[in-house]
C-alpha positions as CSV (number, residue, x, y, z in Angstrom):
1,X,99.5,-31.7,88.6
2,X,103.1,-30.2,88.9
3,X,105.8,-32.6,90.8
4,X,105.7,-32.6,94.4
5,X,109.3,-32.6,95.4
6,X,111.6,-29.2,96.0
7,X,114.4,-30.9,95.3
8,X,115.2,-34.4,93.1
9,X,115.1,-37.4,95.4
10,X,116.3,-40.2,94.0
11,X,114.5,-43.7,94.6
12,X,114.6,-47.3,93.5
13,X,112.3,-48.0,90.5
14,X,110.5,-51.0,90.5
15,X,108.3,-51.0,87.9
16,X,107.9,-49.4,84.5
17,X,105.4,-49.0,82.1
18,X,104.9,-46.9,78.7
19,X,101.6,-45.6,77.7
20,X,100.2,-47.4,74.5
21,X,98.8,-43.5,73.7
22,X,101.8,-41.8,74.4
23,X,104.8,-43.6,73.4
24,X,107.1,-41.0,74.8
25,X,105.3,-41.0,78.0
26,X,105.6,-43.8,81.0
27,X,104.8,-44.6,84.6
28,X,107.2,-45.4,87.2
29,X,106.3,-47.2,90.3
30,X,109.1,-46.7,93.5
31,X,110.5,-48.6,96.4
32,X,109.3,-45.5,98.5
33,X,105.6,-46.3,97.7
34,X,105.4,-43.4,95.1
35,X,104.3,-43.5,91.3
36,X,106.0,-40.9,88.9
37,X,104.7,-40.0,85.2
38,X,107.7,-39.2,83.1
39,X,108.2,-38.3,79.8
40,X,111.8,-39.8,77.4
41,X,112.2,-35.8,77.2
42,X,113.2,-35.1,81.0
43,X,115.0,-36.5,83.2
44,X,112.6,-35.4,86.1
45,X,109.1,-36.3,86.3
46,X,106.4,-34.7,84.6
47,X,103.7,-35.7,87.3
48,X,104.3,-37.7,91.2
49,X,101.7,-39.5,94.1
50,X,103.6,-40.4,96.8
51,X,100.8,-41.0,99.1
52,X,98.3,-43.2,98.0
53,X,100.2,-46.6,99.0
54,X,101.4,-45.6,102.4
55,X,105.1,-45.9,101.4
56,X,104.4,-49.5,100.6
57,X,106.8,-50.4,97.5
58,X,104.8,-50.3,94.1
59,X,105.5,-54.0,92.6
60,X,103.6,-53.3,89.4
61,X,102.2,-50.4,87.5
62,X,100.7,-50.5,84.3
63,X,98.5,-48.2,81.7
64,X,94.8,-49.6,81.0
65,X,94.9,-50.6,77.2
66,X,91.8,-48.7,76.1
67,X,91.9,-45.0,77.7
68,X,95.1,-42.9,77.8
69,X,94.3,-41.5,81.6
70,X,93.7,-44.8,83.5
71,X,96.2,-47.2,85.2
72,X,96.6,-49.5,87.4
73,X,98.8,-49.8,90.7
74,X,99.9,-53.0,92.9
75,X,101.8,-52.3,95.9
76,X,103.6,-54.9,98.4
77,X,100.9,-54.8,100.6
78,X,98.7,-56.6,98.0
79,X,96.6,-53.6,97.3
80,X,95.4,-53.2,94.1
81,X,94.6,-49.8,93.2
82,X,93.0,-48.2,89.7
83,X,93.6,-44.2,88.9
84,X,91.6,-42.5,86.7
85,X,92.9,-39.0,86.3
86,X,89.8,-37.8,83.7
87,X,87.7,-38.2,87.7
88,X,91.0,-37.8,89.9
89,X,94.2,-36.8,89.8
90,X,94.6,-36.9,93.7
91,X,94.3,-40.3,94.7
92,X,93.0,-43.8,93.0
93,X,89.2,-43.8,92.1
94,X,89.3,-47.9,93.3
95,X,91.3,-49.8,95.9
96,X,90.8,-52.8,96.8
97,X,92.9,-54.9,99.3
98,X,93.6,-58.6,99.0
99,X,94.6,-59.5,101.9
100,X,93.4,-63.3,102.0
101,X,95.4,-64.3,98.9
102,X,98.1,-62.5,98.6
103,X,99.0,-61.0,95.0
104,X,102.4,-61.4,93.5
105,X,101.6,-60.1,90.0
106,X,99.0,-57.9,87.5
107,X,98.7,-57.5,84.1
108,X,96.2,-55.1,82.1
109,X,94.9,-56.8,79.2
110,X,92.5,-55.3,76.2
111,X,93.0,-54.0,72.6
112,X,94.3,-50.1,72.2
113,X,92.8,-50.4,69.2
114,X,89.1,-51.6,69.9
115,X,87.1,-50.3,73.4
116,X,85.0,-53.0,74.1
117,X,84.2,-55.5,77.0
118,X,87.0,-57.3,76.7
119,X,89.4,-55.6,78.6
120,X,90.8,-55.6,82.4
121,X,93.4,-57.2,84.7
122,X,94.7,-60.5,85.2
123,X,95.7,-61.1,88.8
124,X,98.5,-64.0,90.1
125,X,97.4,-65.0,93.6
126,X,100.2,-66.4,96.0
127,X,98.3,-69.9,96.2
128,X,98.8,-70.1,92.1
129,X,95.1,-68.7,91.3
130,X,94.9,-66.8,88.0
131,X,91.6,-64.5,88.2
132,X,90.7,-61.9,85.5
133,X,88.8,-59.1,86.6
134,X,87.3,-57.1,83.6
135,X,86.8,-53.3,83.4
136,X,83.2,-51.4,84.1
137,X,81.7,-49.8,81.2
138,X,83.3,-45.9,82.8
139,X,87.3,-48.0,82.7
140,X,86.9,-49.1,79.4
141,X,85.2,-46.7,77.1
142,X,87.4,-43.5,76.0
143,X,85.8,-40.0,77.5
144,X,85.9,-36.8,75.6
145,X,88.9,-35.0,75.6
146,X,90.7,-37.7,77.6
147,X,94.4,-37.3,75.0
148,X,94.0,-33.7,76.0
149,X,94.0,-33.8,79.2
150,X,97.1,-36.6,79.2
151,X,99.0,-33.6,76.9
152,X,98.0,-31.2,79.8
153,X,99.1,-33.0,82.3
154,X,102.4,-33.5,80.5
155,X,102.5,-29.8,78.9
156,X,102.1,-27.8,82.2
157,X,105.2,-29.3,84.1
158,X,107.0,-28.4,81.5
């Protein structure tokens, strides 16, 4: 996936998150609606989707704790949106809009260190609800060649 842009356009960050597989890799999520991969290495992006939220402001994006290639996206409009890039590197494989209780915050939960059940997402409603919403079988459990494919990603923008 090379980065979209011609030319560097600069944008208010509003999220950031580093990869528990990659520590010198992270996620950026923008004011324009757009979600950038990045590397401590280069100053420009190594990977960009800018149209998967319809230029609503990402509030929150976050790596899944268990497989280097998924992650998870909240944007203002309270869609919640998971990526997988081992089945997509387009667009998220799951959105899900929740639009009668709002959400105001996510956090990916599980153990890097142990694929199991036990991993997912909390979400923070606007009316105070905590709900956690755990990961499918396919989200949690690593596939082959899944750290390759995050190196390639990285490797062939630069």
């Amino acid at each position: 996936y090379r980065f979209q842009e011609v030319e560097e356009r600069p944008v208010d960050v509003c999220s950031i998150h580093f990869s528990p597989f990659r520590p010198d890799c992270f996620l950026v999520g923008c004011m324009d609606g757009s979600i950038r991969m990045h590397t401590v290495s280069r100053e420009r992006p190594v990977a960009e989707w800018s149209g998967s939220t319809a230029g609503e402001p990402v509030l929150s994006v976050e790596w899944a704790q268990t497989r280097p290639t998924v992650f998870c996206v909240l944007d203002a409009a309270s869609n919640l949106q998971i990526w997988d890039l081992m089945k997509n590197e387009a667009q998220p494989v799951i959105t899900e809009r929740m639009s009668d209780d709002r959400l105001t915050a996510v956090s990916v939960f599980g153990d890097s260190g142990q694929q199991n059940i036990y991993s997912g997402i909390a979400l923070a409603h606007e009316s105070g609800k905590i709900e956690l919403l755990y990961f499918t079988k396919g989200l949690t459990e690593p596939c082959s060649g899944e750290a390759e494919k995050l190196d390639c990603l990285i490797n062939n923008a630069i």
